[in-house]
KOLVO-498481 format. One line per field, with one value per residue: residue number from 1; residue in three letters; x, y, z of N, C-alpha, C, O in turn. Coordinates in Angstrom, 1 decimal, padded with zeros to 4 digits. Example, Ala and Ser with C-alpha at 12.3 -4.5 7.8 and 13.67 -1.06 7.14 Angstrom:
BEGIN
k <- 1  2 $
r <- ala  ser $
nu <- 013.2  012.8 $
nv <- -005.7  -002.2 $
nw <- 007.8  007.1 $
cau <- 012.3  013.7 $
cav <- -004.5  -001.1 $
caw <- 007.8  007.1 $
cu <- 013.2  012.9 $
cv <- -003.3  000.0 $
cw <- 007.8  007.9 $
ou <- 014.2  013.4 $
ov <- -003.3  001.1 $
ow <- 008.5  008.0 $
//
This chain:
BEGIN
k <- 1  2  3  4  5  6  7  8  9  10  11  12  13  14  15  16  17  18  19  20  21  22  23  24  25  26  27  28  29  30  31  32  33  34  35  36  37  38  39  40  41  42  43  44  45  46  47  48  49  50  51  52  53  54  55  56  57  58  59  60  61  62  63  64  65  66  67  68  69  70  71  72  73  74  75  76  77  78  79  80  81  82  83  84  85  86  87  88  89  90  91  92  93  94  95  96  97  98  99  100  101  102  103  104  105  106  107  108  109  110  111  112  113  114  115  116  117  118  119  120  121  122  123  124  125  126  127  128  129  130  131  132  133  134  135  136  137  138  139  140  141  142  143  144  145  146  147  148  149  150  151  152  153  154  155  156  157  158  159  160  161  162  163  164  165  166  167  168  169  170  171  172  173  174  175  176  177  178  179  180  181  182  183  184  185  186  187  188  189  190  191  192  193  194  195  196  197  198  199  200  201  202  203  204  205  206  207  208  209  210  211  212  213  214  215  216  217  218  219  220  221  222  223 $
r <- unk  unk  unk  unk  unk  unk  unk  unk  unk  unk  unk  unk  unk  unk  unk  unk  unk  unk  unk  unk  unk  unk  unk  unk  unk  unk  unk  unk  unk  unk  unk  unk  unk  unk  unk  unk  unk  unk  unk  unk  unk  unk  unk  unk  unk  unk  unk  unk  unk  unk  unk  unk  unk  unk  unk  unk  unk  unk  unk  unk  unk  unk  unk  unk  unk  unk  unk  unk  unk  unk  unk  unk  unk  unk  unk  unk  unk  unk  unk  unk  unk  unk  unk  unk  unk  unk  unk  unk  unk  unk  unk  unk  unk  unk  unk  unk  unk  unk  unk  unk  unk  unk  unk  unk  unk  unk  unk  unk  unk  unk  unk  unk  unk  unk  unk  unk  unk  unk  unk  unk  unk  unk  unk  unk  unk  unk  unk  unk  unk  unk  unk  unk  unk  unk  unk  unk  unk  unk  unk  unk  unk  unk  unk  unk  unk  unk  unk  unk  unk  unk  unk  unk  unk  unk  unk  unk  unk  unk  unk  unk  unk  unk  unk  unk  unk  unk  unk  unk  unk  unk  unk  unk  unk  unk  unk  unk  unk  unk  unk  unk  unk  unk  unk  unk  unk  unk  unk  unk  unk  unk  unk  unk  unk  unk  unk  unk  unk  unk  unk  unk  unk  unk  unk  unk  unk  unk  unk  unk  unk  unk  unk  unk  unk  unk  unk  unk  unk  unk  unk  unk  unk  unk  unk $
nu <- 000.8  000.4  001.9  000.0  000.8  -000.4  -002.4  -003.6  -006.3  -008.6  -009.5  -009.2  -007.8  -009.2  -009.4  -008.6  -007.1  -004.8  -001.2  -000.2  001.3  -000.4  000.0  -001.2  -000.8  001.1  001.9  -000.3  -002.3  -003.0  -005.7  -009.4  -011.4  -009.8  -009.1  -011.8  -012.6  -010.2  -011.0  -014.1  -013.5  -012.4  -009.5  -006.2  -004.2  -000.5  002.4  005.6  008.7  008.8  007.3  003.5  001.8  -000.2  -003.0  -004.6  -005.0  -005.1  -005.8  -008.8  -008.3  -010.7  -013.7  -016.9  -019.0  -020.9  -019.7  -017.7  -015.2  -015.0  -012.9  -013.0  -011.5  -011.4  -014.1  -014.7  -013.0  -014.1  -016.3  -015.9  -015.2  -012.4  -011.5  -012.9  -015.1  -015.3  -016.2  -014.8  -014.2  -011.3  -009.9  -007.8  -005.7  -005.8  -005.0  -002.3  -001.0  -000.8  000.1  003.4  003.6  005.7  006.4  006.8  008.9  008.9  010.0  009.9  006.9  004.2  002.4  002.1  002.8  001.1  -000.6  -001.6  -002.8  -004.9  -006.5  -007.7  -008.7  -010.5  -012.3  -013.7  -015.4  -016.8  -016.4  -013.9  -013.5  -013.1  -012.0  -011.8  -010.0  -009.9  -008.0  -008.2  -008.5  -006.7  -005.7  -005.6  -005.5  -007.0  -008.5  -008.5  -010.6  -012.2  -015.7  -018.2  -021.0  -022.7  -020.2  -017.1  -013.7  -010.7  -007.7  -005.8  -004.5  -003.5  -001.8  -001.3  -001.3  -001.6  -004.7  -006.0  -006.7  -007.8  -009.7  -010.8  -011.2  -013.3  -015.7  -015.9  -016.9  -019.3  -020.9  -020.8  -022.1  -024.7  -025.5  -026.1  -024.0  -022.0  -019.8  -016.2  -013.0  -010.0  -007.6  -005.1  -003.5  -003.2  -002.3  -003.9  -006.0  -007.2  -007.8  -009.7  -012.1  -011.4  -011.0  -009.8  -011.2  -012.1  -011.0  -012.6  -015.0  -015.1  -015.2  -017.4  -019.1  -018.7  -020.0  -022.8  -022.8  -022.4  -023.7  -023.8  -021.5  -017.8  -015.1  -013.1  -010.3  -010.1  -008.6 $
nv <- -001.2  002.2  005.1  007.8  011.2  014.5  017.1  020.4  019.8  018.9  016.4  012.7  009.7  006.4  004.3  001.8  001.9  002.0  001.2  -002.4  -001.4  000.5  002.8  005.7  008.1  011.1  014.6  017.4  019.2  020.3  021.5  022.8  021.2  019.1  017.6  016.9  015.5  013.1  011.9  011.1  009.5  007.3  008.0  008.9  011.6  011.7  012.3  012.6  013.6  016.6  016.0  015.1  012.5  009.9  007.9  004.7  002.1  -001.8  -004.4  -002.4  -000.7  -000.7  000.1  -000.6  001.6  -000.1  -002.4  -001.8  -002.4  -002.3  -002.7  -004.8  -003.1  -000.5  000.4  001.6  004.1  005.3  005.8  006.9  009.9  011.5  011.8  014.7  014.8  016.7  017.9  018.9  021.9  022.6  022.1  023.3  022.8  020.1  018.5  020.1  019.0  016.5  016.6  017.2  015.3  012.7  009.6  006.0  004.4  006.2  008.7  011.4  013.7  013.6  015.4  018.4  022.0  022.8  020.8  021.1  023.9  023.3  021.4  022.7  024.7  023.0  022.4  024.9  024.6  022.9  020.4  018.7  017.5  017.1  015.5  015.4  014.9  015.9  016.8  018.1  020.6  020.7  020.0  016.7  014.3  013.3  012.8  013.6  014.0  013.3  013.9  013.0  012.4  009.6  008.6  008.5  009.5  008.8  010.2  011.2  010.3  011.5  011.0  012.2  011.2  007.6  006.3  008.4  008.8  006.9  007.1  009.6  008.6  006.4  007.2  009.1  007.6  006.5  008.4  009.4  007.2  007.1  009.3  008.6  007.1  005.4  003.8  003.9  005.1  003.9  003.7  002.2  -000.3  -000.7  -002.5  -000.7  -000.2  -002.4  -003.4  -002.3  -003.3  -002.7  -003.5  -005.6  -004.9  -006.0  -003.4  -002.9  -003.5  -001.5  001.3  000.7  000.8  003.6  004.7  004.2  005.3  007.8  010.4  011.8  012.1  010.5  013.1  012.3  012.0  010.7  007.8 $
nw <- 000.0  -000.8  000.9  001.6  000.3  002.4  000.8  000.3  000.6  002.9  003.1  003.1  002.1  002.1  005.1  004.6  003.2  004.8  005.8  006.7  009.5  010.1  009.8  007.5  005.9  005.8  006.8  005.4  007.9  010.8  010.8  011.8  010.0  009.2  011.6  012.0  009.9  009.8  012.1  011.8  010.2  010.5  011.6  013.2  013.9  014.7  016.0  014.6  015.7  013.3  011.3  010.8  011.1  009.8  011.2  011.1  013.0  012.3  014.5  015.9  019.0  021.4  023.8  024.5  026.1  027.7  028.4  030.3  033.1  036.3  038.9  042.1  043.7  043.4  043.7  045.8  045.9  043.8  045.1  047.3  049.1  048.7  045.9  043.7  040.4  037.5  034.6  031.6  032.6  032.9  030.1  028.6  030.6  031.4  028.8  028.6  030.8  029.8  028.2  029.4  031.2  032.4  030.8  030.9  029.4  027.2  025.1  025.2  024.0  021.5  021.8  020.3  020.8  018.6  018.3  021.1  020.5  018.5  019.2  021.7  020.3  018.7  021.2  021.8  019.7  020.9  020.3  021.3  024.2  028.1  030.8  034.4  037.1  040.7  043.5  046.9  045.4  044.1  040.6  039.3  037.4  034.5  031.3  027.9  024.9  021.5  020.8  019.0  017.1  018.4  019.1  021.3  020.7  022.5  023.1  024.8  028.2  032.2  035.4  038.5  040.9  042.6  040.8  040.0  036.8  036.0  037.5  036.8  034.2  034.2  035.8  033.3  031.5  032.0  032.3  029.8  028.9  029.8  028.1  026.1  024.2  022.3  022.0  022.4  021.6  021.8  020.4  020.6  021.7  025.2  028.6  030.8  029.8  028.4  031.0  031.7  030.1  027.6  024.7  021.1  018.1  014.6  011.6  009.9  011.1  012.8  011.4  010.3  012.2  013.0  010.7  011.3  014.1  013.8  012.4  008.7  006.2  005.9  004.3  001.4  -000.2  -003.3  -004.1 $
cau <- 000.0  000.9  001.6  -000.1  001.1  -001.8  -001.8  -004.6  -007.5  -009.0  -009.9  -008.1  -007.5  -009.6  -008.9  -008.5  -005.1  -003.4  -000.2  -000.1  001.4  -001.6  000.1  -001.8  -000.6  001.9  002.0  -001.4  -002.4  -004.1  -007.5  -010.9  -012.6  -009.3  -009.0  -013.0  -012.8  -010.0  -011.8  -014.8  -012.8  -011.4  -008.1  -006.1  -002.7  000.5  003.7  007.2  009.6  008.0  006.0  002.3  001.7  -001.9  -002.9  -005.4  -004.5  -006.3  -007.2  -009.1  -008.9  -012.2  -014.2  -017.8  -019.3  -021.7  -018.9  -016.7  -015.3  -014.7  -012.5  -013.2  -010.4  -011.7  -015.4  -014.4  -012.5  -015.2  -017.8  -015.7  -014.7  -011.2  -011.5  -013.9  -015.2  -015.4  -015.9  -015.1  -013.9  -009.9  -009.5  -006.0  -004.8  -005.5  -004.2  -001.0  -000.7  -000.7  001.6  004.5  003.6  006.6  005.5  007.7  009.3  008.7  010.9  009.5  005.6  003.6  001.4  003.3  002.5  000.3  -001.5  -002.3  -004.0  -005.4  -007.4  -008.0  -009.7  -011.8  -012.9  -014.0  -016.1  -017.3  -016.0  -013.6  -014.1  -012.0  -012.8  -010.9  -009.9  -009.4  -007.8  -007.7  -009.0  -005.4  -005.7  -004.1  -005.6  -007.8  -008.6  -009.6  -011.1  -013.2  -017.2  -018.9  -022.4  -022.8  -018.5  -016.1  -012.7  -009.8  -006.9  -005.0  -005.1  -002.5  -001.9  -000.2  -001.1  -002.3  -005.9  -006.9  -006.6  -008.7  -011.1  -011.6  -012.1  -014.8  -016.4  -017.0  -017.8  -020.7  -021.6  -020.9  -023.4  -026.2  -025.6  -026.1  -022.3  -022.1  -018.1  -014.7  -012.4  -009.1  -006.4  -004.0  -003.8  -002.7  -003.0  -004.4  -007.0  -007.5  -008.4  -011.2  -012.5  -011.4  -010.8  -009.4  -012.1  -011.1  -011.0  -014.1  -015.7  -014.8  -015.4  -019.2  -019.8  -018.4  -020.7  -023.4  -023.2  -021.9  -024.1  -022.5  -020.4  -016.5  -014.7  -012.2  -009.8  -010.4  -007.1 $
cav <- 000.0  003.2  006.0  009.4  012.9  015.2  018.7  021.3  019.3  018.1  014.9  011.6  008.5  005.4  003.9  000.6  001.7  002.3  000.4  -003.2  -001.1  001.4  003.8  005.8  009.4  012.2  015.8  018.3  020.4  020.4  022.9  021.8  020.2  018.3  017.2  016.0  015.0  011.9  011.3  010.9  008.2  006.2  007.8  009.9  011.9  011.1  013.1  012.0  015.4  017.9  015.4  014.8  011.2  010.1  006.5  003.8  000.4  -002.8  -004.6  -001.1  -000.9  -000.2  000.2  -000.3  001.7  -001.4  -003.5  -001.3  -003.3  -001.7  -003.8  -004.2  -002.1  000.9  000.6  002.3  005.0  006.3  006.3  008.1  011.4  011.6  013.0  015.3  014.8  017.3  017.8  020.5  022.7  022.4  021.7  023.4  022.1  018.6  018.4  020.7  017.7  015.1  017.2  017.2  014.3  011.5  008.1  004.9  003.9  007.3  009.7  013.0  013.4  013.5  016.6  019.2  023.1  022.7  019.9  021.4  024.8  023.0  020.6  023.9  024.9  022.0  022.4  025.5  024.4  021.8  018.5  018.1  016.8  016.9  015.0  015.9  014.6  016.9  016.5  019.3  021.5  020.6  018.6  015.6  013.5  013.6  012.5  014.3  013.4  013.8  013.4  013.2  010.9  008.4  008.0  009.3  009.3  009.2  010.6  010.8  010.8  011.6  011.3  012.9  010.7  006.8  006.1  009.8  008.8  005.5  007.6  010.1  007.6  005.9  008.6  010.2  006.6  006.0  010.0  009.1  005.7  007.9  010.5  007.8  007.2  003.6  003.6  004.6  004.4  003.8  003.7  001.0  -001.8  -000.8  -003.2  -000.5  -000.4  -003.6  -004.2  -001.6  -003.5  -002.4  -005.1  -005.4  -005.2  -005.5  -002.0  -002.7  -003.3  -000.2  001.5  000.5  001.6  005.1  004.7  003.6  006.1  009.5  011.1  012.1  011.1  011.4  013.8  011.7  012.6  009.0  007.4 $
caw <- 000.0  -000.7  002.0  000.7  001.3  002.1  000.6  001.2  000.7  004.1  003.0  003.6  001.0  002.7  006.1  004.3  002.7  005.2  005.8  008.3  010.8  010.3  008.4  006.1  005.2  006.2  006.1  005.8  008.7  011.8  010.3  012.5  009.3  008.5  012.2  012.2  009.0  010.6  013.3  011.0  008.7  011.2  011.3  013.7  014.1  015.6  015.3  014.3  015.1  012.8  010.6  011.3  010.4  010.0  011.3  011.1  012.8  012.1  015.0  016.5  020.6  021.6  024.7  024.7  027.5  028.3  029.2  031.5  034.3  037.5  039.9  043.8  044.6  042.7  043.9  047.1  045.5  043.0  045.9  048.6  048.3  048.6  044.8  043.1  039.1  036.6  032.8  030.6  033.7  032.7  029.5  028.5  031.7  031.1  027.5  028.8  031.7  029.2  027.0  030.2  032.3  032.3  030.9  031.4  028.1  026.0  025.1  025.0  023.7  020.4  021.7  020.3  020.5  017.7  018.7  022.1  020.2  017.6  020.5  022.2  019.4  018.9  022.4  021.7  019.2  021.4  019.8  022.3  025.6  029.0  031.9  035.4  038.6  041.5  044.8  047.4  044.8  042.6  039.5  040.0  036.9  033.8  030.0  026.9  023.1  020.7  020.8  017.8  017.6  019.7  019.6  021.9  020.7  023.5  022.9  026.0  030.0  032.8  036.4  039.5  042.0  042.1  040.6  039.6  035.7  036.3  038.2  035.5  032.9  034.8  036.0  032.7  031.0  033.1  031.9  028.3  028.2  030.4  027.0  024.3  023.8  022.8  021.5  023.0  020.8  022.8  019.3  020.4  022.8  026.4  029.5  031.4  029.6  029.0  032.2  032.1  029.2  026.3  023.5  019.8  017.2  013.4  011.3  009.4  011.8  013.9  010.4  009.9  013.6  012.7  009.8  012.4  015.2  013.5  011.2  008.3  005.3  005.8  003.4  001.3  -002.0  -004.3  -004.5 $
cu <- 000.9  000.8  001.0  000.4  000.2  -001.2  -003.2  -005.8  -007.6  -009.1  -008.8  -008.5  -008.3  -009.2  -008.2  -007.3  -004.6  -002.2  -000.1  000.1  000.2  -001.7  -000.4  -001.2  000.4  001.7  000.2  -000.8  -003.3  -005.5  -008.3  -011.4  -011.5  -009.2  -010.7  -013.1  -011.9  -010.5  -013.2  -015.0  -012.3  -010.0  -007.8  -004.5  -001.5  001.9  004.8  007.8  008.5  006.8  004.8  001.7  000.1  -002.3  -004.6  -005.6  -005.8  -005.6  -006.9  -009.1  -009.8  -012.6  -015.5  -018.3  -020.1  -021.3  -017.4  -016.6  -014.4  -014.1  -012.9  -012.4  -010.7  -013.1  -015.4  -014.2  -013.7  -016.3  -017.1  -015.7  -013.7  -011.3  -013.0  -014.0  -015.8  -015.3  -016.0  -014.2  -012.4  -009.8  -008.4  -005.4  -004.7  -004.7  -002.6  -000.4  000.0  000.5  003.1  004.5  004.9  006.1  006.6  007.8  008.8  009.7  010.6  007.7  005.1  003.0  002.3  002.1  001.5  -001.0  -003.0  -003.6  -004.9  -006.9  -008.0  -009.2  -011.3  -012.6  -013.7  -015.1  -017.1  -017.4  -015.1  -013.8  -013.1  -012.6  -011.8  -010.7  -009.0  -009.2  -007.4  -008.0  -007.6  -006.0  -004.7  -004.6  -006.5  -007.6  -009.1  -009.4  -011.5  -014.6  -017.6  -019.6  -022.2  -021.4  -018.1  -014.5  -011.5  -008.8  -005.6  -004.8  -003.5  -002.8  -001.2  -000.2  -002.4  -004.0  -006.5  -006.8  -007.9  -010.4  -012.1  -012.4  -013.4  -016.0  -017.0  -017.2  -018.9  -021.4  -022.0  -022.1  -024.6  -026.3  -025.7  -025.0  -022.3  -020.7  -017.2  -014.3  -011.1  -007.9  -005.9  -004.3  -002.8  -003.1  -003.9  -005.3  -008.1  -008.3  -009.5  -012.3  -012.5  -010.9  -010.7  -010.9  -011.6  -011.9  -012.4  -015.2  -016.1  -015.6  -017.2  -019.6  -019.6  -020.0  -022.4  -024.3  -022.7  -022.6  -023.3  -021.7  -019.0  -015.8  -013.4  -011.7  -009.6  -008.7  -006.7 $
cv <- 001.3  004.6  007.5  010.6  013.7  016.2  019.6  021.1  018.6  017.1  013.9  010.5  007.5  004.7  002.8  000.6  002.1  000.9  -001.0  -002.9  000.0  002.4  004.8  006.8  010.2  013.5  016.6  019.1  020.1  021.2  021.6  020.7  019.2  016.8  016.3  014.9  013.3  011.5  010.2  009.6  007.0  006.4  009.0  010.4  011.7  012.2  012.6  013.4  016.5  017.5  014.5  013.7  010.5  008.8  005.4  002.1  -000.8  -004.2  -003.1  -001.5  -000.2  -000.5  000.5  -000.1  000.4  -002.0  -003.0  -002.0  -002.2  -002.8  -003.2  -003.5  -000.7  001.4  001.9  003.4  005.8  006.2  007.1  009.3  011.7  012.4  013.6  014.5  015.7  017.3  019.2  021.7  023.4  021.7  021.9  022.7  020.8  018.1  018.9  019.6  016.6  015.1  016.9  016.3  012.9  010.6  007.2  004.5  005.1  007.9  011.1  012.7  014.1  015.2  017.9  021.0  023.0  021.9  020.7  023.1  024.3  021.7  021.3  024.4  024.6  022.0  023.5  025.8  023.5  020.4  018.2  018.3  016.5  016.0  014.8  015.0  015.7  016.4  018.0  020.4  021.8  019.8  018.2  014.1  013.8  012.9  013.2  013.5  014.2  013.5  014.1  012.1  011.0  007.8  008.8  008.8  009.6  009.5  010.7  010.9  011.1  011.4  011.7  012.0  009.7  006.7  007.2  009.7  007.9  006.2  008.8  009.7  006.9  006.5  009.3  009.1  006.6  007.6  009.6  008.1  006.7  008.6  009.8  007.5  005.7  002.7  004.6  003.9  004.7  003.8  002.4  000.4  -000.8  -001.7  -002.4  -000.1  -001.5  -003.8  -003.4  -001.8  -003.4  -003.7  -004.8  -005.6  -005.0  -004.2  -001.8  -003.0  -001.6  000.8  001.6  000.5  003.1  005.5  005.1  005.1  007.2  009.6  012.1  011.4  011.3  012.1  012.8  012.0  010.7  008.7  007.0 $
cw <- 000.0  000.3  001.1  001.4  000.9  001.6  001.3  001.2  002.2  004.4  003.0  002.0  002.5  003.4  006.0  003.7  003.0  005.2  006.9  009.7  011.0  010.1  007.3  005.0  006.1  005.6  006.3  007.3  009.8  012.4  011.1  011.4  008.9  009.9  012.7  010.9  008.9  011.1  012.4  010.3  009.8  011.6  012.3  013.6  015.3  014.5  015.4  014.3  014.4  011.4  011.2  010.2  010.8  010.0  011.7  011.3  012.5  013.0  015.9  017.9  020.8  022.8  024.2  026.0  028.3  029.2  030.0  032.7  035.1  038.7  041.2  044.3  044.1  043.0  045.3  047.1  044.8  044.2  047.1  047.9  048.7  047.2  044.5  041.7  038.4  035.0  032.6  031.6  032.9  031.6  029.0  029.3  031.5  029.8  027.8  029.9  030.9  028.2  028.0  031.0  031.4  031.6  030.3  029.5  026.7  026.3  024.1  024.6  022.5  020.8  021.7  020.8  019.9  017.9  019.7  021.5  019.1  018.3  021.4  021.5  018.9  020.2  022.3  021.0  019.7  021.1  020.8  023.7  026.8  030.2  033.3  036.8  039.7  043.0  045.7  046.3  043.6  041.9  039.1  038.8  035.7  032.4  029.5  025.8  022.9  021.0  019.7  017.7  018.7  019.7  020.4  021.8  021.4  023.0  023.9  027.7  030.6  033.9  037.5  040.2  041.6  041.9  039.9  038.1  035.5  036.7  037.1  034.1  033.2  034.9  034.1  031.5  031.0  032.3  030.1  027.9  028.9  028.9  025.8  023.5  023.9  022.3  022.1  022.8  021.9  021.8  019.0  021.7  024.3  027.3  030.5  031.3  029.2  030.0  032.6  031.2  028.1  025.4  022.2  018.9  015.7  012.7  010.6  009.9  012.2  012.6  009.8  011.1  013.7  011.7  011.0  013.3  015.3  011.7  010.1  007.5  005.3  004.4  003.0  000.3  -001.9  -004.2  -005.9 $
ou <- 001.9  -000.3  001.6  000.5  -000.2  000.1  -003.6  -006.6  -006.7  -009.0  -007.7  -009.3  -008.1  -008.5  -007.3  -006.5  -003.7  -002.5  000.2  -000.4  -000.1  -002.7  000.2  -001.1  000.5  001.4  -000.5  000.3  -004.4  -006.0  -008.1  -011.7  -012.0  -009.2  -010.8  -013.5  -012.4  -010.9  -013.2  -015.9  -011.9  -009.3  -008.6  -003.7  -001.7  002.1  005.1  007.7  007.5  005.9  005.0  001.4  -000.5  -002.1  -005.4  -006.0  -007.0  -004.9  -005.9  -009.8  -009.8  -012.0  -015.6  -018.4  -019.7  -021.7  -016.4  -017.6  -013.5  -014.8  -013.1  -012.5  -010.0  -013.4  -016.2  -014.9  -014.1  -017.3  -017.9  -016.0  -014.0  -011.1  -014.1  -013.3  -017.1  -014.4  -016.6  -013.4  -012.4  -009.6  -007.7  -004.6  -003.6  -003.8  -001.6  000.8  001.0  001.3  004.1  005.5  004.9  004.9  007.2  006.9  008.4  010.4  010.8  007.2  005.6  003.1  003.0  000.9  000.6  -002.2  -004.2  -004.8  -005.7  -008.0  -009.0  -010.4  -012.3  -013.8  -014.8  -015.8  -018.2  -018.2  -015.4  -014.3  -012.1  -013.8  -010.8  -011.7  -007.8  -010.1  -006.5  -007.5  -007.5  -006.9  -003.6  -004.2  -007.0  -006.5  -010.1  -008.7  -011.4  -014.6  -017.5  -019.2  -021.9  -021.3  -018.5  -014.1  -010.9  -008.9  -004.5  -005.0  -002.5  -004.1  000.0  000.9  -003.4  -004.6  -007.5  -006.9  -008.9  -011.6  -013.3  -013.3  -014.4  -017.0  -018.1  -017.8  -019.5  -022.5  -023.0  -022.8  -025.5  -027.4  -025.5  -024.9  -022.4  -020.5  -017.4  -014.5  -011.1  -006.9  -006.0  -005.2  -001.7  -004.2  -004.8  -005.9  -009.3  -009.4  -010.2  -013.2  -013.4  -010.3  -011.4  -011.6  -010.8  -013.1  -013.1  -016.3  -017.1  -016.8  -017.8  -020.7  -020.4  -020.8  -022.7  -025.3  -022.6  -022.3  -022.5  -021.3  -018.7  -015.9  -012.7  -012.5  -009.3  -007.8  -005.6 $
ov <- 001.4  005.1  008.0  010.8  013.8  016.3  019.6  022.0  017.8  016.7  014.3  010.7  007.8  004.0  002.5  -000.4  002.7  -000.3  -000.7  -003.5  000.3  003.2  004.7  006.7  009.7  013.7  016.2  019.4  019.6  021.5  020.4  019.5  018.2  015.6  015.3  013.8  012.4  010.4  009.0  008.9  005.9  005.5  009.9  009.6  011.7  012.6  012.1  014.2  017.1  018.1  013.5  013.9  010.6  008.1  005.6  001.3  -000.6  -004.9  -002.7  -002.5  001.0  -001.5  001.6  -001.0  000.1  -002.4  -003.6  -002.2  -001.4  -003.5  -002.0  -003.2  000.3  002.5  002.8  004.1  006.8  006.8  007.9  009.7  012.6  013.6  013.1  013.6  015.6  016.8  020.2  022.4  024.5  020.5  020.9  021.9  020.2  017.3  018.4  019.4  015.9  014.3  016.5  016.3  012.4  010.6  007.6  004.5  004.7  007.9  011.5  011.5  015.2  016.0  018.3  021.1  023.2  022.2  020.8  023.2  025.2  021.5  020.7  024.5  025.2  021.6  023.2  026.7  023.4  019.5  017.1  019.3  015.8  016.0  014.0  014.5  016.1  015.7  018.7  021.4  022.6  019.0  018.6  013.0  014.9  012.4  013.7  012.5  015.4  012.5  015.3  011.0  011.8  006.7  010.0  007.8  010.6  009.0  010.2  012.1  011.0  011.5  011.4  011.5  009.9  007.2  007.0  010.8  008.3  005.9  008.9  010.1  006.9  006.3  009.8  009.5  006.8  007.5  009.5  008.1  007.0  008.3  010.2  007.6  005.0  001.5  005.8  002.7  005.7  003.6  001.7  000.6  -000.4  -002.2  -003.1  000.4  -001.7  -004.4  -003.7  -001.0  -004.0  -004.7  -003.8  -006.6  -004.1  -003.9  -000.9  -002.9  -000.9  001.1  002.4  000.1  003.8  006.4  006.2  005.7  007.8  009.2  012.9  010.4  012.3  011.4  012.4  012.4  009.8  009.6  006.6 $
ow <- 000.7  000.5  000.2  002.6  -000.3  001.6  002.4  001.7  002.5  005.6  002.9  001.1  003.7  002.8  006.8  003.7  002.4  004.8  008.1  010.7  012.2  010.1  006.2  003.8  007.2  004.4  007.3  007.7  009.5  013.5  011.1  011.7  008.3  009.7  013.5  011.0  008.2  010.7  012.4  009.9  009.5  011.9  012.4  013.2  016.5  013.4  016.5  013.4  014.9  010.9  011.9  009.0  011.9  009.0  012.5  010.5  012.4  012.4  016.4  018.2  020.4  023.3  023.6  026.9  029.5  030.3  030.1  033.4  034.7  039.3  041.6  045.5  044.5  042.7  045.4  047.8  045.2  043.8  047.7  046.8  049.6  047.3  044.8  041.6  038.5  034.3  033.0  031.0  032.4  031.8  028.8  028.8  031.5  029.8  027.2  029.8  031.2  027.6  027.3  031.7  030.2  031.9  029.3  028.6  025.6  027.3  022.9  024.8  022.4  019.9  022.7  021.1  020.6  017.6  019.5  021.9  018.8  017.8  021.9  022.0  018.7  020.0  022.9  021.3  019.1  021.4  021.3  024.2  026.5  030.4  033.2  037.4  039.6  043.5  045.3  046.7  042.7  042.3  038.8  039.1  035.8  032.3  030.0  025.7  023.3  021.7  019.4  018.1  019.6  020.1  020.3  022.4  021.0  021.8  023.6  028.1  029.9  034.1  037.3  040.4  041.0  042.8  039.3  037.8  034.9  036.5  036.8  033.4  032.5  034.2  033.8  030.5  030.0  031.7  029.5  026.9  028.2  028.3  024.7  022.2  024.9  022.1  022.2  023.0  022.6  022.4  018.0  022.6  024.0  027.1  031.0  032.2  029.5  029.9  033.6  031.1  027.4  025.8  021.8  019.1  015.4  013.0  010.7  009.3  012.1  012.9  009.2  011.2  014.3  012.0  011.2  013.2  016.3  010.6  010.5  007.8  004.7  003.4  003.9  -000.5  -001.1  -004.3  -006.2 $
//
């Protein structure tokens, strides 16, 4: 398969040719309709240095709200109040967290400058979505996405102190399935999501659930 390089059209080449590793395109821009118009297709960005590489793996990690599992050591936690839960509150802050927070076997992070105003942006518009954990009135945890339909696409969480990541994701699952939210897309395989249910599904699947639960045809240049 061949890799494409965008230019100034918004639209993407079909999710289906990207490359084994999931591969699809390099280059464009991070404009709102080019950034819905991914999401949209099945595909999202990832940065290499100064190139914005545009990806769509096949098998999709997925979390349907339905099947969120909550272990007994966390039941405790979301019902005391040790933390607070907030949405929307902090959204720079959580994306700028997730931009500087350490994580075990990276070196350095994807969310560049660009990213973070360009997610900003979106927020602004109301596609993206933050969801907080507060301790002592600090924030000490949180995740943002996308919401569009009935999907919510994650993008990425952080935390200061144990559980407050876990706690946010829960917390604003449980929000998301009350709101008719019946996919969270999670990208790639982690264990620690895993264990809150999340599971591989293959791309055409994922693909004809986009179809499904986001009104809407995605914008694409024909290959």
């Amino acid at each position: 398969m061949p890799i494409y390089a965008l230019g100034k059209h918004p639209g993407f080449p079909p999710a289906s040719e990207a490359e084994p590793d999931g591969l699809l395109a390099i280059g464009g821009d991070l404009s709102t309709q080019r950034l819905l118009n991914a999401y949209r297709s099945g595909i999202f960005p990832w940065y290499e240095g100064d190139h914005i590489l545009w990806w769509s793996p096949n098998p999709r990690f997925v979390l349907f709200p339905s099947e969120l599992k909550v272990s007994k050591s966390m039941k405790p936690i979301l019902n005391g109040k040790r933390f607070s839960f907030t949405v929307n509150k902090a959204f720079e802050a959580v994306i700028r967290n997730c931009q500087q927070i350490e994580r075990k076997g990276q070196d350095g992070t994807w969310i560049s400058a660009e990213v973070v105003s360009a997610y900003c942006r979106l927020h602004e518009l109301g596609y993206a979505e933050s969801a907080e954990t507060w301790l002592d009135g600090e924030l000490v945890g949180g995740c943002y996405g996308i919401r569009m339909g009935k999907v919510f696409f994650g993008e990425s969480m952080f935390r200061k102190v144990s559980n407050a990541s876990k706690y946010a994701f829960i917390k604003y699952v449980g929000l998301l399935e009350t709101a008719g939210v019946e996919l969270v897309d999670c990208q790639v395989y982690t264990e620690h999501l895993e264990s809150l249910g999340a599971k591989m599904i293959d791309r055409t699947q994922f693909l004809q659930l986009l179809d499904l639960l986001i009104p809407g045809q995605p914008v694409q240049i024909l290959p």
